[in-house]
N, C-alpha and C positions, 0 to 999 in steps of 0.2 A: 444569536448568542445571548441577546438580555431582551427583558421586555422593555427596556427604555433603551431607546437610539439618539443621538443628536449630532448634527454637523459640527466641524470643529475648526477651525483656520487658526494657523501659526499667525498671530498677529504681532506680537512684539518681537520686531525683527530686531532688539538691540540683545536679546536676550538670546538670541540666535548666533549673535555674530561675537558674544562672546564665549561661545562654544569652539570646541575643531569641528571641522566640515564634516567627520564623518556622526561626529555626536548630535550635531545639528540636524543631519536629515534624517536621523532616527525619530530625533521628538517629536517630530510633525505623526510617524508611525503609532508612536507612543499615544499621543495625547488621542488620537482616531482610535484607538483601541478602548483607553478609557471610554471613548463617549461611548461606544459599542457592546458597552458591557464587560469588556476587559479585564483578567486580571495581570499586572506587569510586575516586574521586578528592576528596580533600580538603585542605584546609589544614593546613601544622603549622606551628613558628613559624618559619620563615625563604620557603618554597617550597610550590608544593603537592605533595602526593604521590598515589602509588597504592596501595592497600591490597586486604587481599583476606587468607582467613581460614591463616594458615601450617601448619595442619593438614589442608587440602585441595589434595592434590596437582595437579587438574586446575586450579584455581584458580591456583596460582603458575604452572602451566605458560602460562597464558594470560595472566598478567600478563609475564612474563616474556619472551613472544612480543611482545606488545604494545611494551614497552621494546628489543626487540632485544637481550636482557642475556642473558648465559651464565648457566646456571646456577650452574657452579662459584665465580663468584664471591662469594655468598651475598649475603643480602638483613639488612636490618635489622627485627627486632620489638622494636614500640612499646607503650608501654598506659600510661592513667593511674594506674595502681595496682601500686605496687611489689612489692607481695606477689604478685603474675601470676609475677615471676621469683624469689619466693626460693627452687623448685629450683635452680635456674641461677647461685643464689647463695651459698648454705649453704657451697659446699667454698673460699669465698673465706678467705683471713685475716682478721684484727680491723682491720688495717692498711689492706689491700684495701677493705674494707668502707667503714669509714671516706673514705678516700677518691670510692670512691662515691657514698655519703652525704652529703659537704659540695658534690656538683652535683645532686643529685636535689632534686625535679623539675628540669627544664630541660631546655636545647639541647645536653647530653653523651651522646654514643653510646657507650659501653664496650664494650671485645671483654672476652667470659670464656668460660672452657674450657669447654665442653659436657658432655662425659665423653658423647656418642650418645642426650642427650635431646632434641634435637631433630632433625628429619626431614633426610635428605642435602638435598634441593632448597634447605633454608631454610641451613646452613650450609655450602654447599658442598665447596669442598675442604678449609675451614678444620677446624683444631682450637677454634677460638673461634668462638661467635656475636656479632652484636651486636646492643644490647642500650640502649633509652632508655625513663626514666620522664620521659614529656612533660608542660608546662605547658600546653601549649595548647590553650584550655577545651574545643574541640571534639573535637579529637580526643583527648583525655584521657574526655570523656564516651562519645564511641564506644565505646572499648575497654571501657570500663568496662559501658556496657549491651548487649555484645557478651559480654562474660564473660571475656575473657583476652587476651590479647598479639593484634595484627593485623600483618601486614606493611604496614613503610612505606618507600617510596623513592620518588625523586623521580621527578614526574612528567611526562619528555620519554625520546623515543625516544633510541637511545645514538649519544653526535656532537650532540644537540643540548641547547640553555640548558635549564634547570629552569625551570619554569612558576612566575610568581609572580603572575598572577594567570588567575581562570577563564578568562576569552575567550582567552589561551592553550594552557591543557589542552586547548577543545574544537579551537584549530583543531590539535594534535597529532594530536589522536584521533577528532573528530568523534562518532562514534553509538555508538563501539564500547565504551563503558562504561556500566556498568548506573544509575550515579548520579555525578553532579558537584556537591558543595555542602560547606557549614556554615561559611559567611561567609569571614573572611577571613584572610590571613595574620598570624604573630604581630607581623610587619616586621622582623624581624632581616636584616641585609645580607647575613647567609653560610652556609651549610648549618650544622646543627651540628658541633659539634666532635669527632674520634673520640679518644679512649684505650683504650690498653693497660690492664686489670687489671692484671695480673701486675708490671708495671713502673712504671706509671703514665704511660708516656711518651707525648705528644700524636704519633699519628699525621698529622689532620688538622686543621688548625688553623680556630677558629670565626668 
């Protein structure tokens, strides 16, 4: 399925347990998929999205065919664990930082400058990526027994609504994705919200 494969262990079993049983031993499926080259669909708190490992170039390329989405426009990586991006966070100010900090976890997307750590496909044209530490248990757990940031965007073709719930992903997509689950949305009424690092200025409001 990709030309990059990796083994994957469910390691945070607390991240597990506060899941339902049946959402729980999906992720262990999930996260094996990601490492496989995967593309999944899942819930985060407002929509569902599509995810897929942002260090596997065939991967994005297929996600991305699937959404009808340009490349250049760059994608968003997610993870439950903030520590995934402190390269991508170090060259912030104390100021910067801060600010990050008083919406982490949550529904805040942050753009930060990259400085060419991460792959063209994932940031596009941009000089900034962006960048969320999610609440929501599922997909905070994924990334987490995945081992590092996944891509997440929302999951409808481009021109069409965000999927908020499954029996919509499938009639977008139908068979073409390797997995679809980990319960439900977190209910939030609006995608999250994006800011600017550097400025702090709401691009998209939540």
């Amino acid at each position: 399925m990709s030309e990059k494969a990796k083994p994957v262990a469910v390691g945070d079993q607390t991240s597990l347990h506060s899941l339902p049983p049946s959402v729980g031993f999906s992720l262990a499926s999930a996260a094996r998929i990601l490492a496989a080259g995967g593309v999944i669909a899942h819930p985060t708190e407002s929509v569902w999205g599509l995810a897929c490992d942002p260090n596997n170039r065939d991967a994005v390329a297929r996600l991305l065919r699937l959404k009808n989405r340009p490349m250049e426009k760059g994608l968003i990586l997610v993870s439950g664990n903030a520590g995934h991006f402190s390269g991508l966070l170090h060259n912030l100010s104390g100021d910067q930082r801060a600010r990050i900090d008083a919406t982490w976890p949550g529904p805040v997307t942050w753009l930060v400058p990259h400085f060419d750590q991460v792959p063209s496909w994932i940031s596009g044209v941009h000089h900034s990526v962006a960048l969320r530490h999610t609440n929501h248990p599922f997909t905070a757990a994924l990334s987490r027994a995945f081992g590092g940031p996944i891509v997440s965007t929302s999951a409808n073709p481009g021109g069409c609504q965000p999927a908020r719930h499954k029996f919509q992903v499938l009639r977008y997509f139908g068979n073409a994705l390797d997995f679809v689950g980990g319960g439900n949305t977190g209910g939030r009424a609006s995608p999250s919200e994006i800011r600017d690092a550097a400025s702090g200025r709401v691009l998209r409001a939540g």
